[in-house]
C-alpha positions as CSV (number, residue, x, y, z in Angstrom):
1,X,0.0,0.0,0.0
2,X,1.5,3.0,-1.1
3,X,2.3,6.4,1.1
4,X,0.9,9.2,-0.4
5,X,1.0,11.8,2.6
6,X,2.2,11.8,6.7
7,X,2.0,14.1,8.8
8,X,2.4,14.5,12.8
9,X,0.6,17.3,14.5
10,X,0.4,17.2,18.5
11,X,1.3,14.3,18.7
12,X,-0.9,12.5,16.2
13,X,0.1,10.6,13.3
14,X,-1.8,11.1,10.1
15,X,-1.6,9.1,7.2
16,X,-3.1,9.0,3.8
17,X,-2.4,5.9,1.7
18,X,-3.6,4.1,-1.8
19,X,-4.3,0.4,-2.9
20,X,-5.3,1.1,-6.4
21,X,-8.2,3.7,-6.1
22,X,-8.7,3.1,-3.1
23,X,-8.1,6.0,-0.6
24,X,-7.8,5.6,3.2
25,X,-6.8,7.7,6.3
26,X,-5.1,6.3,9.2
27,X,-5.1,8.3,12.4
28,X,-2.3,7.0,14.7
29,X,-2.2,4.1,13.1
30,X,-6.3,3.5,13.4
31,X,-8.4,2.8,9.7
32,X,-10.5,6.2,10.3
33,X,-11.7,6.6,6.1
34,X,-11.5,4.6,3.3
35,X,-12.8,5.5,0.2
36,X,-12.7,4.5,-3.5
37,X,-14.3,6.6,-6.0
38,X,-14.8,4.3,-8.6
39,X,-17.3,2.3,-6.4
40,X,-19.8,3.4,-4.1
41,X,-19.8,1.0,-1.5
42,X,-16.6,0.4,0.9
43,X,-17.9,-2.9,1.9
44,X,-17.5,-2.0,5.4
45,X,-18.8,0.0,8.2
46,X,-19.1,3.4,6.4
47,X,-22.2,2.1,3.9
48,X,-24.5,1.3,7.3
49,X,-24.2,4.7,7.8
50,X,-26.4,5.5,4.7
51,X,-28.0,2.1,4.2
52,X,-31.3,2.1,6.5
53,X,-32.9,5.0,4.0
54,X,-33.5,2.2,1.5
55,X,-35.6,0.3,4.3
56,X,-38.2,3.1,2.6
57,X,-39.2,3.1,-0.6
58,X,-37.5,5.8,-3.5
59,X,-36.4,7.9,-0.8
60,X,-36.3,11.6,-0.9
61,X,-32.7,12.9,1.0
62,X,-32.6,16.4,0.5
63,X,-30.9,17.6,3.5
64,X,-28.1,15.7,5.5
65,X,-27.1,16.3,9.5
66,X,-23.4,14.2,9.2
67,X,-21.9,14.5,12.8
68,X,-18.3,13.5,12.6
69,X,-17.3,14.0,8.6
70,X,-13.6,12.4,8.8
71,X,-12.2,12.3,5.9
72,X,-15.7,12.5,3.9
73,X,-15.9,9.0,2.7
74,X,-20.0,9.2,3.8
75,X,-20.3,12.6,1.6
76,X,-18.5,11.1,-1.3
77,X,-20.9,8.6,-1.0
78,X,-24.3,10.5,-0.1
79,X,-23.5,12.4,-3.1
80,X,-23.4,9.8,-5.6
81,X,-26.8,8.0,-3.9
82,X,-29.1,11.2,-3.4
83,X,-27.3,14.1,-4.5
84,X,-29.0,15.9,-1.4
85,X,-29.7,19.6,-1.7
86,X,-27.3,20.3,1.3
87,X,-25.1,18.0,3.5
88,X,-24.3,19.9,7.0
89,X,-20.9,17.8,8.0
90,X,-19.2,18.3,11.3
91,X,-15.7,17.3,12.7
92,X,-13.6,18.8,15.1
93,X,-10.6,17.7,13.8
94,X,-9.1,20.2,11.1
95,X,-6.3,17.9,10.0
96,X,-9.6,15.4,8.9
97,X,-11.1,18.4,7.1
98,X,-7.9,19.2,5.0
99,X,-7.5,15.5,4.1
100,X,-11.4,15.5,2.8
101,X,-10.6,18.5,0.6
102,X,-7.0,17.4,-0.5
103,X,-7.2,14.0,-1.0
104,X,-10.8,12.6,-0.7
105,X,-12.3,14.9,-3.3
106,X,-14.8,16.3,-0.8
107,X,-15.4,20.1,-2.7
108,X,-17.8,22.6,-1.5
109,X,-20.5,21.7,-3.8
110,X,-20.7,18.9,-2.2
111,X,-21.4,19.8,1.6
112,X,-20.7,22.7,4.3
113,X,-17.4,21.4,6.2
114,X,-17.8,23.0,9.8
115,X,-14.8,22.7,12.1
116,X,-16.8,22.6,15.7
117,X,-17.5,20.6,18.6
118,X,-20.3,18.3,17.7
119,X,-22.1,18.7,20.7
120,X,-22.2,22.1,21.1
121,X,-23.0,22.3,17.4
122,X,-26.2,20.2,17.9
123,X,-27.1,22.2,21.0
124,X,-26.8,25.4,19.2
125,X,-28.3,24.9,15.7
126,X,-31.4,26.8,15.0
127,X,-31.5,25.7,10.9
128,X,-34.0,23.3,9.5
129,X,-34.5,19.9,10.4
130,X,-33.1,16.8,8.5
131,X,-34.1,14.1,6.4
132,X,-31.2,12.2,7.6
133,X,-28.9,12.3,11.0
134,X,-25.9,10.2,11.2
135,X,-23.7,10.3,14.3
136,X,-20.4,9.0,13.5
137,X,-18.6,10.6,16.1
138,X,-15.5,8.2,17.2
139,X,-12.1,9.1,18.8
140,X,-9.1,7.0,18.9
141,X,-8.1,5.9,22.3
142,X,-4.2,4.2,22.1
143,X,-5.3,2.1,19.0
144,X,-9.2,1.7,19.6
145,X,-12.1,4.1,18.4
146,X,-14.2,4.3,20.9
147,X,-17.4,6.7,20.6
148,X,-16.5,10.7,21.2
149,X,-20.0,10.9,23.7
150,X,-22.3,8.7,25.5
151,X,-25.6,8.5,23.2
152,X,-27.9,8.8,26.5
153,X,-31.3,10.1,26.2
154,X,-30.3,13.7,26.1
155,X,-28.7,13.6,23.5
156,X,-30.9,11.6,21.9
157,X,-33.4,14.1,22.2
158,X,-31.5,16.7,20.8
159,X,-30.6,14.8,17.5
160,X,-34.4,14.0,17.4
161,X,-35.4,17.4,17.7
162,X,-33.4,17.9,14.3
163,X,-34.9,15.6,12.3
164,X,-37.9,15.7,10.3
165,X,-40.8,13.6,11.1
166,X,-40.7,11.4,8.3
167,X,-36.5,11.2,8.8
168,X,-34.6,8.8,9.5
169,X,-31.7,8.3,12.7
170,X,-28.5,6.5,11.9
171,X,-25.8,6.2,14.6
172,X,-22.3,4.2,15.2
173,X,-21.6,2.0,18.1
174,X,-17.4,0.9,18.4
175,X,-18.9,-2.6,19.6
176,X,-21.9,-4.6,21.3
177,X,-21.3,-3.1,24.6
178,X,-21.5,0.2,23.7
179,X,-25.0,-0.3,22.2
180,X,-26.1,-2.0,24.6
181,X,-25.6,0.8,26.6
182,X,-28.2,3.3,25.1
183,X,-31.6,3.6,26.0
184,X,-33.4,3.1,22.2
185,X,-36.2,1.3,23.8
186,X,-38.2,4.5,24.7
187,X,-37.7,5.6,21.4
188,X,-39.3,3.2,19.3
189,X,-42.7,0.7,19.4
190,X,-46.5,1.6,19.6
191,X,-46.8,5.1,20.0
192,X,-43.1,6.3,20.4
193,X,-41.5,8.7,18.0
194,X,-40.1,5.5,15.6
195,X,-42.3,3.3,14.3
196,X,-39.1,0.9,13.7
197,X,-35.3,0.5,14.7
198,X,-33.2,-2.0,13.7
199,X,-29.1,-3.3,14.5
200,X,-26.5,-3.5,11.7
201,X,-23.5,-5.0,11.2
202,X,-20.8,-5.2,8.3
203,X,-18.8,-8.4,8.9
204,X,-15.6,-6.9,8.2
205,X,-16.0,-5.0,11.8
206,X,-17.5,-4.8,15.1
207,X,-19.1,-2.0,15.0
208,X,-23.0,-1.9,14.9
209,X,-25.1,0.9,13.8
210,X,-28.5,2.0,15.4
211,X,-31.1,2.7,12.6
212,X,-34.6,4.4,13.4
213,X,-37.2,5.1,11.2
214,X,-40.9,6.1,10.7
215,X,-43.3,3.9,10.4
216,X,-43.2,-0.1,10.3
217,X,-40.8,-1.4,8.0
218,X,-39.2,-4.8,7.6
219,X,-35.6,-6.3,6.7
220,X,-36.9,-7.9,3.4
221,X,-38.4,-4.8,1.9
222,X,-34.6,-3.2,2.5
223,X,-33.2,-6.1,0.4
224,X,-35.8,-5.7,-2.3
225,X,-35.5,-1.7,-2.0
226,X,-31.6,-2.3,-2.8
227,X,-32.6,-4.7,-5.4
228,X,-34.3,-2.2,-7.2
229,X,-31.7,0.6,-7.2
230,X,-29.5,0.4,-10.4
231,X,-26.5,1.7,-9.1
232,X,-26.4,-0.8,-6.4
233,X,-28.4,-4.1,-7.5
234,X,-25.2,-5.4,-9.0
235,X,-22.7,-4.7,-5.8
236,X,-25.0,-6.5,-3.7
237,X,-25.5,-9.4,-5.9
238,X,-21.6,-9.7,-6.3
239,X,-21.0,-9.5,-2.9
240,X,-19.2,-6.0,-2.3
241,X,-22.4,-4.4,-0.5
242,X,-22.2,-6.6,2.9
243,X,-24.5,-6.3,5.8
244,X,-26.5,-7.7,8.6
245,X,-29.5,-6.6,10.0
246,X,-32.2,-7.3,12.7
247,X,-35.1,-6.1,14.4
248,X,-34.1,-4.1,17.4
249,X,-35.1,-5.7,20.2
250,X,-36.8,-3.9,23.4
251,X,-35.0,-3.6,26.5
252,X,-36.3,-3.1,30.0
């Protein structure tokens, strides 16, 4: 794998680096983007970020809430999917910014890079709400990501508060336990604000990713939903779209 850029600031190691077309972004020494813009899908993680929309059917994303840009691998691929009318990305971390502009081809056509706290971003945004949220917010603790905040029910309803009532809620556990930790179940059922919520998985990884939606859908109407989208029909069928899914289970 080839070395296209390094850099060390405060102490953290930044790399960019290329297998064929492939682009990805190591933080100190932890995969934190990888991109390839001659396919869509990375086959890992960063697709379950996007994926649940396609539980509905022909979905309309026009505006995008993407908490924790990195690199811009999601954008990149939001853009190709829905070409939304605006994507709102935040990250904290400049050195991720200039790597989305330099080398993912993240342009500002494409979204509204803000350099801020997440949190306090969230908490002080007064703009329209959001057909899509994704929380991707990770740091890199030694040579684990781990989540950047606890996704208790505050924050929870904050995100919530952003998002329109037909939108949907995507957001990025490092691992079982720190899913498990979340309170979803008052979020979803009967009379809650979801209708449905369900638990990804790409095998290549353990994260899992925390999907609510409107309404009552089900996990083979997202498989016939991809089916039926040209640009990825043929990348499931061959294998390079991977993922699991289930019905989120209630919790006491």
């Amino acid at each position: 794998m080839a070395l296209l850029w390094s850099h060390r600031e405060k102490g953290v190691l930044y790399q960019v680096r290329a297998a064929g077309s492939s682009r990805r972004l190591y933080t100190d020494g932890v995969l934190h983007t990888q991109f390839n813009p001659r396919r869509i899908v990375t086959g890992s993680v960063w697709d379950l970020l996007w994926l649940p929309v396609f539980f509905l059917a022909a979905p309309r994303i026009e505006r995008v809430l993407l908490l924790g840009a990195g690199a811009g691998a999601v954008i990149r691929q939001l853009n190709m999917l829905f070409q939304p009318k605006e994507i709102v990305a935040v990250e904290n971390n400049p050195v991720h910014l200039r790597v989305a502009r330099e080398f993912f081809g993240v342009t500002r056509q494409m979204s509204v890079l803000h350099q801020a706290d997440a949190a306090e971003f969230v908490r002080r945004y007064r703009g329209g709400r959001f057909d899509l949220i994704i929380d991707d917010l990770f740091v890199a603790r030694g040579s684990v990501a781990r989540r950047a905040l606890s996704c208790d029910s505050r924050w929870m309803k904050q995100l919530v508060r952003h998002l329109r009532t037909a939108g949907v809620l995507c957001v990025n556990f490092a691992d079982q336990s720190e899913y498990l930790a979340t309170p979803f179940s008052a979020w979803f059922g009967p009379g809650r604000r979801f209708g449905s919520a369900f638990e990804l998985r790409s095998p290549s990884t353990d994260n899992v990713i925390a999907a609510m939606l409107p309404g009552r859908v089900d996990t083979a109407s997202l498989r016939a939903h991809l089916q039926a989208t040209p640009t990825l029909a043929g990348l499931l069928k061959a294998g390079h779209l991977r993922y699991e899914v289930r019905s989120m289970a209630r919790r006491p």
